[in-house]
Each structure stands twice: as C-alpha cells, then as structure tokens.
C-alpha positions in Angstrom: 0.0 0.0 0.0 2.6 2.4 0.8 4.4 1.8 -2.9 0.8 2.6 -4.6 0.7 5.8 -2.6 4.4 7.0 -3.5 3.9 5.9 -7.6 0.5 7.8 -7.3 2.2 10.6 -5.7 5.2 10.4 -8.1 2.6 10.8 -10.5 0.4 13.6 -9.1 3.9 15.4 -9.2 4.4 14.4 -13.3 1.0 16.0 -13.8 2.2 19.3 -11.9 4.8 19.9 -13.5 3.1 19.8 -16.8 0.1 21.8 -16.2 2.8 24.4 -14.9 5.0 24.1 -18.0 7.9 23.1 -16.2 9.0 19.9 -17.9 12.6 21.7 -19.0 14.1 22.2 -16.1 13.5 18.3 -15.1 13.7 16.8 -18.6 16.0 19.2 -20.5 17.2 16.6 -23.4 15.9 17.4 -26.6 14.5 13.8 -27.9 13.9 12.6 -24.9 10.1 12.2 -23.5 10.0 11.3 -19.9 6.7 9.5 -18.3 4.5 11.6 -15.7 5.9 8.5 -13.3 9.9 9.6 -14.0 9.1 13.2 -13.9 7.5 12.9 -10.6 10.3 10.8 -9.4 13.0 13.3 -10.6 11.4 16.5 -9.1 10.4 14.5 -6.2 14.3 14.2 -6.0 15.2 17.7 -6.6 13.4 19.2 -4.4 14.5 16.4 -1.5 18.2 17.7 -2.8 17.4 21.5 -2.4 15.8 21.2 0.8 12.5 22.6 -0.6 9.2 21.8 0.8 7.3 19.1 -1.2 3.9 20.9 -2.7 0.4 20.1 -1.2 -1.9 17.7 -3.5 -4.3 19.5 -5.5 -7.3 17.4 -7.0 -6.6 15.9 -10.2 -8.1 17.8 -13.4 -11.1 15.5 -15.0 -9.8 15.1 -18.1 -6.5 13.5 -19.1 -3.3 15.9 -18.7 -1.6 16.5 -22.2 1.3 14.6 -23.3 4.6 15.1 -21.3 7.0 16.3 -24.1 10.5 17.1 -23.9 10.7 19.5 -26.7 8.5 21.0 -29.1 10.6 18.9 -31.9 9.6 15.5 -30.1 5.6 16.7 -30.1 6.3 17.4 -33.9 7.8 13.9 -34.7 5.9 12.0 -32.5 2.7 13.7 -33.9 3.3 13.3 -37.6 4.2 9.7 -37.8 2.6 8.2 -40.4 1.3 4.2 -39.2 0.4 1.3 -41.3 -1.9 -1.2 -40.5 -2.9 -4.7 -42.2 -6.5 -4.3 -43.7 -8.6 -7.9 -43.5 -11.4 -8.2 -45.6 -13.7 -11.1 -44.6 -16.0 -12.5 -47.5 -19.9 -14.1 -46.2 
C-alpha cells in the first residue's frame, strides 16, 4: 500500500509539472520524453536535494493531462508519424 501511494504521488507530481509548463528544467534533453511516473520521481528528488518543501496535493483535473514532451521537436515527430496497419477483408 505504501508503494501505490508513492507511484500515485510520483505521478500527481508528473502532472504538476506539466500543467505548470515546467518539464525543461527536469527533462532538458531534446529527444527525450519522460513519463509523468519519472518526472515525478526526478522533481520528487530535486526538491528532496534542495531542501525545498514538497507541494500540497491538488485534486486531479477530469480530463487527461496533455502529453509530457520534452521538446517541441519531439511533439512534432511524434505527432506526424505516419502508421500502417494490415487491412482484412472477410467474404460471407
């Protein structure tokens, strides 16, 4: 129980940090996108390094958070990828 409660905080703090726009000075790689989980985990770190106070929970928004992307060349490759799929056609 107490490992559900850190991964769901580790991800409570992912989702932070991207609402607030603050995913470069975690993930600061160019190609590189981090899960909310390893975001979390990383500020969750840094601010255990700096001494600073970890921030209160807020409620989670209802709708899903927007992909955490490193850079704005990452959303733009990772958004135009072109995907094939196998079509089956069935004859009755």
């Amino acid at each position: 129980m107490l490992l559900a409660t850190a991964q769901i905080f580790a991800l409570h703090l992912g989702f932070l940090l991207t609402q607030l726009g603050q995913l470069s000075q975690i993930d600061w790689h160019g190609d590189r996108g981090l899960s909310f989980f390893q975001l979390g985990l990383r500020q969750l770190h840094c601010l255990c390094y700096q001494g600073l106070p970890i921030p209160p929970l807020r409620p989670l928004p209802r709708i899903n958070p927007p992909p955490a992307y490193a850079s704005r060349r990452k959303r733009q490759a990772l958004s135009f990828q072109i995907e094939f799929s196998r079509v089956t056609v069935f004859s009755v």
